[in-house]
C-alpha positions in Angstrom: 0.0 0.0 0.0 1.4 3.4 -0.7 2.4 5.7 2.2 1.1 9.1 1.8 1.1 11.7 4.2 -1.4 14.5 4.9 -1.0 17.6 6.3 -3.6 18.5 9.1 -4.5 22.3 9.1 -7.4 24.6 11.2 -10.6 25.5 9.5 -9.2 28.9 8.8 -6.2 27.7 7.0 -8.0 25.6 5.0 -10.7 28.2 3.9 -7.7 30.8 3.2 -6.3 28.3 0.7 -9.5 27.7 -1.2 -10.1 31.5 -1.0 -6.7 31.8 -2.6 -7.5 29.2 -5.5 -10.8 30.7 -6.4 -9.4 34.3 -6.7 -6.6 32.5 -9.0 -9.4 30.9 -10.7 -11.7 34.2 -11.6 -8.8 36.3 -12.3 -8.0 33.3 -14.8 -11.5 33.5 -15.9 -12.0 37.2 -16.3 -8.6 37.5 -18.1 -9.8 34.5 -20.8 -13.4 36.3 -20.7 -11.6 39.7 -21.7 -9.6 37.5 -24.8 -12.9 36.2 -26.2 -14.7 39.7 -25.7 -12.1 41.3 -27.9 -11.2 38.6 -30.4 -15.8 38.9 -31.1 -15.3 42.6 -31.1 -13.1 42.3 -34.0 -14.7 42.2 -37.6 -14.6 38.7 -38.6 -14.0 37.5 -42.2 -17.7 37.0 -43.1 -18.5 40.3 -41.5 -16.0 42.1 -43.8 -17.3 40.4 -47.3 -21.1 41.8 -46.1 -19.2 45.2 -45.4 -18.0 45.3 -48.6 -20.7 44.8 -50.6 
């Protein structure tokens, strides 16, 4: 059987470190959500042929 070891923390530690993850985890979000809003803001190639008609 394999050993592993765990590390025993407090309530409050543990809520700080998944406080810490989910701000890394909307920061990561609202950075890729920023990406796709301007890559759609930008004309795309089918947009352009109906512009130039």
């Amino acid at each position: 059987m394999e050993n592993t070891e765990y590390i025993i923390s407090s309530i409050e530690e543990y809520f700080d470190i998944l406080d810490r993850e989910n701000k890394k985890r909307s920061e990561l979000v609202a950075k890729s959500l920023v990406k796709y809003l301007q890559k759609s803001k930008a004309v795309n190639k089918f947009e352009a042929i109906q512009i130039a008609k």
